[in-house]
C-alpha positions in Angstrom: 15.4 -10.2 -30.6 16.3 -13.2 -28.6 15.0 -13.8 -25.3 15.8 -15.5 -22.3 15.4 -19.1 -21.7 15.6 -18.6 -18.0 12.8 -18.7 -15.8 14.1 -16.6 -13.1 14.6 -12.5 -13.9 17.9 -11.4 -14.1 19.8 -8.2 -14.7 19.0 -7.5 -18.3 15.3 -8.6 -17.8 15.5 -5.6 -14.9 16.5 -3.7 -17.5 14.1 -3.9 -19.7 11.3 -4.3 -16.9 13.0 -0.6 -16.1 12.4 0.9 -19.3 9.0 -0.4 -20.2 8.0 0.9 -16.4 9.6 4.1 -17.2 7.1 4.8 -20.4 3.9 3.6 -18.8 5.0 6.3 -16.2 5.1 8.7 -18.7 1.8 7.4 -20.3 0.0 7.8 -16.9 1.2 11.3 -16.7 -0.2 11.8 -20.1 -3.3 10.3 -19.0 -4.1 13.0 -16.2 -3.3 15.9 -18.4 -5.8 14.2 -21.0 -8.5 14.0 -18.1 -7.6 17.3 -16.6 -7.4 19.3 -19.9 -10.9 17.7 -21.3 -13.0 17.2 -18.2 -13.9 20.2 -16.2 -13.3 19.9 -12.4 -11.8 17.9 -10.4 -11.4 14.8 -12.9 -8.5 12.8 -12.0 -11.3 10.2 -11.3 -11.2 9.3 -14.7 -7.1 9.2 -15.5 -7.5 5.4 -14.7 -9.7 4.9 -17.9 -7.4 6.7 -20.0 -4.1 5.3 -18.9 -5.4 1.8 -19.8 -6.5 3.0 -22.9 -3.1 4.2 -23.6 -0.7 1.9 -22.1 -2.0 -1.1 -23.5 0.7 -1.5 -26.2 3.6 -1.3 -23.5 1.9 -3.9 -21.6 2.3 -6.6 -24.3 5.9 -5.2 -25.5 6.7 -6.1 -21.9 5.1 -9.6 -21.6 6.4 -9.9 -24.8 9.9 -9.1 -24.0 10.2 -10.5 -19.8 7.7 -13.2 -19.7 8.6 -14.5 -16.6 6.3 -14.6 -13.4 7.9 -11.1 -11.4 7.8 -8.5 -14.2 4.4 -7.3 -14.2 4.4 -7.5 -10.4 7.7 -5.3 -10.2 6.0 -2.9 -13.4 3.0 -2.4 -11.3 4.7 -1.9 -7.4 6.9 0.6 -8.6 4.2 3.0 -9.6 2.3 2.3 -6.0 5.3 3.2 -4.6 5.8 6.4 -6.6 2.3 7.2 -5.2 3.0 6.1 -1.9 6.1 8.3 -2.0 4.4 11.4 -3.7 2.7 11.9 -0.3 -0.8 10.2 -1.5 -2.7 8.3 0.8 -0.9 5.0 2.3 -4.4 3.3 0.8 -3.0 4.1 -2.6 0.0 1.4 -2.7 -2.5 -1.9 -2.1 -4.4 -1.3 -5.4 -1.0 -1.4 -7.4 0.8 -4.2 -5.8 -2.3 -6.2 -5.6 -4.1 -5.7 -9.0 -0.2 -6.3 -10.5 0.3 -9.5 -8.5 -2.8 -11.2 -9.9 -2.1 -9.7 -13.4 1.2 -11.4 -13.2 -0.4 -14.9 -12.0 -2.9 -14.8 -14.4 -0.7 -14.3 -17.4 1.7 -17.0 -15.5 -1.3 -19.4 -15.9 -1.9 -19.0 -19.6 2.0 -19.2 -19.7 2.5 -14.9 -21.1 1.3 -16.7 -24.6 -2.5 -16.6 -24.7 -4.0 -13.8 -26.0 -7.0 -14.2 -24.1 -4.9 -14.9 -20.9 -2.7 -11.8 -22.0 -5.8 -9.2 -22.2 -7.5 -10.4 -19.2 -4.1 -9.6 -17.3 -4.2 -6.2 -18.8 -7.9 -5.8 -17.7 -6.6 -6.6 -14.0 -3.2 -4.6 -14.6 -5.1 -1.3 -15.5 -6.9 -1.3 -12.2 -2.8 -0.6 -10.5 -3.6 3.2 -11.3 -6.6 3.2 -9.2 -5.2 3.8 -5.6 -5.1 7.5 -5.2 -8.7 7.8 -6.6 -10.3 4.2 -4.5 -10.7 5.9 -0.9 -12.1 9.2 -3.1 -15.1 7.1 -5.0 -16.1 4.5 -2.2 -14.9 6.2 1.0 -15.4 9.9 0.7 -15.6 11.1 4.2 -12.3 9.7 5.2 -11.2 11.1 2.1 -12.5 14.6 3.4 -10.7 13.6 7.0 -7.6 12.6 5.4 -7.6 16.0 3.6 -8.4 18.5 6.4 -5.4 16.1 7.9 -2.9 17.7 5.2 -4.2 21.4 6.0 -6.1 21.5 3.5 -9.5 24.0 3.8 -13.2 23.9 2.9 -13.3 25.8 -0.1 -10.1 22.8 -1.4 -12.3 20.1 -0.3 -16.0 21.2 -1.5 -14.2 21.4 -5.1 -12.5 18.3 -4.9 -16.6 16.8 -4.1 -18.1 19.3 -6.4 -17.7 16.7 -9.6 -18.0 13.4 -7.1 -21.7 11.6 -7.8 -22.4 8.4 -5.7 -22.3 6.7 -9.2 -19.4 8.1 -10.3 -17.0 5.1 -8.4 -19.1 2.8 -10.7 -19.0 4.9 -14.2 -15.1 4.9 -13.4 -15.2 1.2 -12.9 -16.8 0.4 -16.0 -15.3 2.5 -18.3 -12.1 1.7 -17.2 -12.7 -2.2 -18.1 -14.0 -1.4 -21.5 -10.9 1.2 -21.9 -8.8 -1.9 -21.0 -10.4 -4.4 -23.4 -9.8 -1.8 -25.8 -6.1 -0.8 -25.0 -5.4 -4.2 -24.6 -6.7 -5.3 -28.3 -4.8 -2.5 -30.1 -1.9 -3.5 -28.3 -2.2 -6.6 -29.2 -2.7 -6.0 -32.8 0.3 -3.1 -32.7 2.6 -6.6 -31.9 1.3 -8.8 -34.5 0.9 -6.0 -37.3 4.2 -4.0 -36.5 6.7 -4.9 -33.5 7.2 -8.7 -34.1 7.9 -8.0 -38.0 10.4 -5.0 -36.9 11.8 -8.0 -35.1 11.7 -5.8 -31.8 10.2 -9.0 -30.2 
């Protein structure tokens, strides 16, 4: 499949930025009812570490398809702004737009061909799911404030805690780099092995 020469995105590259955003939407989803169905409580912690070890794949097919400096920043700020829209905390948005951003110039550097560059953009990329769970790990009692803010009661809030170690911002951390070095490896090998001989990019 041919691809643009341009360096600027246009209208079909939107397109495709569009579709590629609309499945790592649905990966995400798939991602918290993964966490939520195999780790008791209140786990949505860990969705972050099994989104990038799902979504590694449409990563590449993306680069693959728009690489242009403006696509992984748009792929990632749209899903902030579904958060930011879905009533989660305003904190939410900065991790997306920001961990996107530098995923985008970091990929830009190594010119969207480097395999290296390529995972080490994914590794920064996969931290975008990580706003409604930041202010939860690292800042708990304005997570608590902000709650009791919403109307929601004790009984909600010492659940939501119940599950919440002081390490467990850390554990998240981690995991969720490794889960990106390994989503981002199998997505890589799913190009070479399958989508570039299909001729899909």
């Amino acid at each position: 499949m041919k691809k643009s020469s341009s360096k600027t995105i246009r209208t079909s590259d939107l397109i495709s930025i569009g579709i590629y955003t609309a499945l790592y939407f649905i990966l995400v989803g798939v991602a918290e009812m993964i966490v939520v169905l195999l780790i008791p409580g209140y786990s949505y912690s860990y969705s972050p570490v099994v989104a990038a070890l799902l979504a590694g794949t449409i990563f590449m097919l993306m680069v693959a398809k728009v690489p242009k400096f403006g696509a992984i920043t748009i792929m990632g700020s749209v899903l902030g702004i579904f958060f930011f829209l879905s009533g989660l905390f305003p904190f939410a948005l900065i991790p997306s737009v920001i961990s996107a951003l530098l995923a985008d110039i970091i990929a830009y550097i190594f010119k969207y061909k480097s395999k290296i560059g390529l995972l080490i953009s994914y590794i920064v990329f996969s931290f975008n799911t990580t706003g409604p769970v930041v202010q939860l790990l690292f800042s708990p009692d304005s997570y608590a404030a902000n709650l009791r803010e919403r109307g929601k009661d004790t009984a909600y809030i010492e659940n939501v805690f119940a599950s919440i170690a002081n390490y467990t911002g850390i554990v998240v951390f981690i995991l969720l780099i490794i889960a990106a070095i390994v989503g981002g490896l199998f997505g890589q090998r799913m190009m070479k092995k399958h989508f570039k001989k299909a001729g899909i990019v």
